[in-house]
C-alpha positions as a Python dict, from the first residue, in 0.01 Angstrom:
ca = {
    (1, 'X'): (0, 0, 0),
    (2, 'X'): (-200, -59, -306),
    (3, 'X'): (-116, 123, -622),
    (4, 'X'): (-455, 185, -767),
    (5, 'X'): (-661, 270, -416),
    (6, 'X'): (-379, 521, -375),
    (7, 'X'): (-412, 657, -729),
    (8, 'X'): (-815, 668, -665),
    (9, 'X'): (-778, 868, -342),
    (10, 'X'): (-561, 1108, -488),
    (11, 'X'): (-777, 1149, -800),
    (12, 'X'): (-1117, 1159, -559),
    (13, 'X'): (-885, 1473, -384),
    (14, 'X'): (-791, 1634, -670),
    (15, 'X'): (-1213, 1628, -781),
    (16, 'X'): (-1281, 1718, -424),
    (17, 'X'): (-1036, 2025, -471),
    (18, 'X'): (-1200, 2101, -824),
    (19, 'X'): (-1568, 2137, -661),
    (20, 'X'): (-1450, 2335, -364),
    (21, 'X'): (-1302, 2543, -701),
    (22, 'X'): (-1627, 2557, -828),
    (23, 'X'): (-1853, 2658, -508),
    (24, 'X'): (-1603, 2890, -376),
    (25, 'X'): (-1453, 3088, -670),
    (26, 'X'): (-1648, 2994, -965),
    (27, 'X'): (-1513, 2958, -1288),
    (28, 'X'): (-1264, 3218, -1202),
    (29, 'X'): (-916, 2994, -1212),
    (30, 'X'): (-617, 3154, -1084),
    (31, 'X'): (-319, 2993, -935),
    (32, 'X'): (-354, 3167, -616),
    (33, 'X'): (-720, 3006, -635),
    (34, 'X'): (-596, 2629, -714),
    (35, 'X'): (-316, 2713, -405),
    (36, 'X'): (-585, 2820, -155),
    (37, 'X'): (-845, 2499, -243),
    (38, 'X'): (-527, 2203, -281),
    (39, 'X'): (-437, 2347, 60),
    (40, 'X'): (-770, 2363, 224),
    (41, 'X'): (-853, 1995, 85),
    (42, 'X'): (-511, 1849, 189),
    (43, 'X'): (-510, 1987, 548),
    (44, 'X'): (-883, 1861, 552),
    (45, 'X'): (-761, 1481, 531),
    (46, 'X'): (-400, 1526, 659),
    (47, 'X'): (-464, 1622, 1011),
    (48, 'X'): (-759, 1360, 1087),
    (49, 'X'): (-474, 1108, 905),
    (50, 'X'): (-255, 1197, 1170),
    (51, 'X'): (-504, 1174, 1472),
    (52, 'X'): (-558, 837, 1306),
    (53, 'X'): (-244, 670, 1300),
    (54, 'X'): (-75, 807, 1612),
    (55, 'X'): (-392, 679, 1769),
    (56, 'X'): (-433, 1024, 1959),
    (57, 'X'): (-814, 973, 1987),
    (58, 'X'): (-728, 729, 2274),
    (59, 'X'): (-686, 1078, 2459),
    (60, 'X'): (-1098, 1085, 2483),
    (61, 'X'): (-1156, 720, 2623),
    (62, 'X'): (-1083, 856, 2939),
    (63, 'X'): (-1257, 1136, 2931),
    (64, 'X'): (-1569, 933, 2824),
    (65, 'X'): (-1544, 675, 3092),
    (66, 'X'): (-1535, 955, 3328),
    (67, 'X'): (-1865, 1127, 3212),
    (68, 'X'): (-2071, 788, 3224),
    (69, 'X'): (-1893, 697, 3570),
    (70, 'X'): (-2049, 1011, 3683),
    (71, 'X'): (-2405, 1013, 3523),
    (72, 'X'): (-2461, 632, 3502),
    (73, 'X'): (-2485, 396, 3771),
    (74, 'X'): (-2517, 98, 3531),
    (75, 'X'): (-2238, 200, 3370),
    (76, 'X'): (-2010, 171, 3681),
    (77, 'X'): (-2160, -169, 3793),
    (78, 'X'): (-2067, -283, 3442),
    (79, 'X'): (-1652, -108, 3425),
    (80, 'X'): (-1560, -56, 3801),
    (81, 'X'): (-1263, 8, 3665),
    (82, 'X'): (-1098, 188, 3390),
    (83, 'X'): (-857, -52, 3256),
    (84, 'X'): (-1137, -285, 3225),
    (85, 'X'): (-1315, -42, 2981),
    (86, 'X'): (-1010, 39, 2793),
    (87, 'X'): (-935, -336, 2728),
    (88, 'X'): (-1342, -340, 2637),
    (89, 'X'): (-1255, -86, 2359),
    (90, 'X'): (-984, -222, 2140),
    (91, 'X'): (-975, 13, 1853),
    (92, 'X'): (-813, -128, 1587),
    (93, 'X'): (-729, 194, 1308),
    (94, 'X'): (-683, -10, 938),
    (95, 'X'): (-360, 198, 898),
    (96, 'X'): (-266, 61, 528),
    (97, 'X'): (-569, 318, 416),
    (98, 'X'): (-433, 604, 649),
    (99, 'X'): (-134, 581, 524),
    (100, 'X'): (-218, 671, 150),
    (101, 'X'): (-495, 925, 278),
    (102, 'X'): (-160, 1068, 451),
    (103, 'X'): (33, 1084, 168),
    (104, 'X'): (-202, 1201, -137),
    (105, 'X'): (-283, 1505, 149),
    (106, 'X'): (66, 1598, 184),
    (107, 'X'): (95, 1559, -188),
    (108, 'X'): (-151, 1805, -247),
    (109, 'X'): (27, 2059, 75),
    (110, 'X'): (300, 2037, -128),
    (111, 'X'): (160, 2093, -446),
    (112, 'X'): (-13, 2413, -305),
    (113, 'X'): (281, 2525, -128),
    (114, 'X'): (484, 2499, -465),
    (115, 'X'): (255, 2637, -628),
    (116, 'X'): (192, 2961, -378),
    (117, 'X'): (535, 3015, -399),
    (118, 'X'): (530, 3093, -765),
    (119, 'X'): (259, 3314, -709),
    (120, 'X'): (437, 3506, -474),
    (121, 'X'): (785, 3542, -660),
}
């Protein structure tokens, strides 16, 4: 993990979150405001962070093989089988960069979810 691409990806966030500001509320800053767009921004990149590293998009290799089995005969001269095509597509998922898109997301939940709880007490 790399200090200053971490500090960069959190900073690019937080500017995200500050335009989202901008288009959705205006210049009209309230904490409930900076709450709703730090959320909306950090469950934006946290969830595809997570699909990422726990490699869940594997889940739709099968279901593609299965659709070109069905309309392509070329396709099923070329993979008869499946494991063939699975070992074809060897995605490798640069983690180290997933990893500090994970945590500067759930940096900014948590700074939302702070920060809606003073709101609401």
């Amino acid at each position: 993990m790399k200090p200053f691409r971490m500090a960069s990806i959190f900073a690019g966030m937080v500017v995200l979150a500050g335009l989202l500001q901008l288009a959705v509320y205006g210049t009209y800053v309230t904490a409930t405001n900076v709450s709703n767009v730090l959320f909306v921004v950090g469950v934006v990149f946290f969830l595809p962070c997570v699909v990422a590293l726990t490699s869940a998009f594997k889940v739709f290799h099968g279901i593609r093989y299965a659709m070109r089995v069905f309309i392509s005969p070329s396709f099923r001269r070329e993979y008869p089988r499946y494991k063939e095509y699975k070992d074809d597509r060897k995605d490798k998922v640069a983690s180290a960069v997933f990893v500090e898109l994970l945590i500067a997301s759930a940096v900014l939940i948590l700074a939302a979810g702070i920060l809606a709880l003073r709101v609401a007490s």
